[in-house]
N, C-alpha and C positions, 0 to 999 in steps of 0.2 A: 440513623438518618431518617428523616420523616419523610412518608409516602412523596409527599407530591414533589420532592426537591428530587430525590432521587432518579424519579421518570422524568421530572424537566430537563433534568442534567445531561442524561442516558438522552435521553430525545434528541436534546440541542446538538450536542457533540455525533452522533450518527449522522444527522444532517449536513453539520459542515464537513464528515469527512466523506456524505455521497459526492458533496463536491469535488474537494480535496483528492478521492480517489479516481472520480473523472476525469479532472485535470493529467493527473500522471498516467493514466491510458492513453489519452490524446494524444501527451509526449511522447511517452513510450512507443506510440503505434506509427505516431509521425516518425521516429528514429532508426526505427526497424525497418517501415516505407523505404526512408531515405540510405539505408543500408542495403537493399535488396535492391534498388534501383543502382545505385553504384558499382553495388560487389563485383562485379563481371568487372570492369577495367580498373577496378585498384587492385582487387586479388591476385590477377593475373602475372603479376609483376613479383609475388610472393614466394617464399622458398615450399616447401612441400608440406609441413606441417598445418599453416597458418591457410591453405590454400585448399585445405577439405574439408576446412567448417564453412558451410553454405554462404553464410553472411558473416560480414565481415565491416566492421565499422571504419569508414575512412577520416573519423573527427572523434575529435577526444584523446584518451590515453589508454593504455592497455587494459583497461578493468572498466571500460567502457561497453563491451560485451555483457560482459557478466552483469552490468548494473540494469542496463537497458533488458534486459529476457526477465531477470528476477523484477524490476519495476512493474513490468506489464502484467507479468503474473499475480504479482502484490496489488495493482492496481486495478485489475479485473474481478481479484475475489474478492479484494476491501469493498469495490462500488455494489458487488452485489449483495456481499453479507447485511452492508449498513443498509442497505432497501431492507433486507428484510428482518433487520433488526429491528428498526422501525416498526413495523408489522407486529413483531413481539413485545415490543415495547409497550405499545398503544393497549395491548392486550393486557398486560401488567398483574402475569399470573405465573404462577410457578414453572408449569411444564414451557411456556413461554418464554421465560425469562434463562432459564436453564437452557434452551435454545440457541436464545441471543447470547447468554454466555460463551459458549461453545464457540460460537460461531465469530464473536468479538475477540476469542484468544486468537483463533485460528488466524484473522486477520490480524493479528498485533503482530504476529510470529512472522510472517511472511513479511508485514512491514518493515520487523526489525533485521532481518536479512536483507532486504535491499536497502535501507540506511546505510548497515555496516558498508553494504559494498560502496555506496553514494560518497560513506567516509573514508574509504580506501581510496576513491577517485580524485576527492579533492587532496589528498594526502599526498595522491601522485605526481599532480601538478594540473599546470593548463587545462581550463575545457571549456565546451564553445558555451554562450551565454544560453541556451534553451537547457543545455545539460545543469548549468549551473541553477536554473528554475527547479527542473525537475531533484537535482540535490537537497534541492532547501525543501520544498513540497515532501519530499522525505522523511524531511529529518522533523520539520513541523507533524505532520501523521504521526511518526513514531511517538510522541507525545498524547497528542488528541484522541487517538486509538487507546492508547496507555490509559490515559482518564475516564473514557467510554468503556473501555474494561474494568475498571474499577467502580463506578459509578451503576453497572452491571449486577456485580457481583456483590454489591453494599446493598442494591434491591432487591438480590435473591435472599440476603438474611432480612432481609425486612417482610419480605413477606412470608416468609420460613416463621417467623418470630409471631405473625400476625397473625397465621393460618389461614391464610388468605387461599 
C-alpha cells in the first residue's frame, strides 16, 4: 500500500469514528441517566435478585443492561483512542503507529463486544427507537474500526518495509 493512501485511510476512518464513538457515549450516558433516574420506582416492585443491581433499565429488553454498560465503555475508549490515534497517525512513524495499532485493536475488541450484545438485543425483540440508533451506530463501528485497524496495521508494514 503506498504511503500516502494508507495515512489518508487510517486518518479519515479515525475521524469518523471520534464521531461515531461520541455519538454512542451520548446515548449510552443519556441511558444510564435515564436508568438511575428511574431505578428507584421500577426496581421496587421487583423480586430480590433483579433488585440489587443498582440500575436497572425500565425500556428495552433483558440484554438491555448489558448493552448500554459495555456501549459506554466501548464508547468511551473508542472516542479516546481514535483522538489519539490521530496524533499517531499524523506522526506516521513506527513507534507511533505501533501505538495506534494497539490501541485501534483494543478499540475494535471492546466494540465488537458490544455489537454482539446490540445483536443479541435486536435478536430479543422490541426496543425503544434511541436503542435502536445506538444498535445500528454499533454495528456500523464494528466495521469502520475493523478498516481503521487494518489500514493501521497495512501502515506498520509499510513503513517496516521503508525504514522509515
Amino acid at each position: 500500500m503506498a504511503s500516502g493512501a494508507g495515512k489518508s485511510a487510517a486518518f479519515m476512518l479515525l475521524i469518523l469514528n471520534v464521531f461515531l464513538y461520541f455519538i454512542v457515549t451520548v446515548i449510552s450516558g443519556w441511558a444510564v441517566n435515564h436508568a438511575i433516574v428511574r431505578s428507584r420506582e421500577t426496581a421496587s416492585t421487583l423480586a430480590i435478585p433483579a433488585r440489587i443491581f443498582p440500575i436497572f433499565f425500565p425500556f428495552g429488553n433483558m440484554a438491555t443492561g448489558s448493552l448500554i454498560i459495555f456501549s459506554l465503555i466501548a464508547g468511551v475508549v473508542g472516542f479516546v483512542t481514535s483522538l489519539t490515534g490521530i496524533q499517531n497517525v499524523i506522526q506516521w512513524d513506527a513507534p507511533n503507529l505501533h501505538t495506534a495499532a494497539f490501541t485501534s485493536l483494543t478499540s475494535w475488541l471492546l466494540t465488537l463486544l458490544a455489537m454482539g450484545l446490540a445483536c443479541k438485543e435486536i435478536d430479543m425483540g422490541w426496543t425503544d427507537s434511541n436503542l435502536r440508533t445506538l444498535e445500528t451506530i454499533l454495528i456500523i463501528l464494528g466495521g469502520t474500526q475493523m478498516f481503521c485497524t487494518a489500514a493501521i496495521h497495512a501502515g506498520i508494514g509499510d513503513v517496516n518495509t521503508r525504514g522509515v
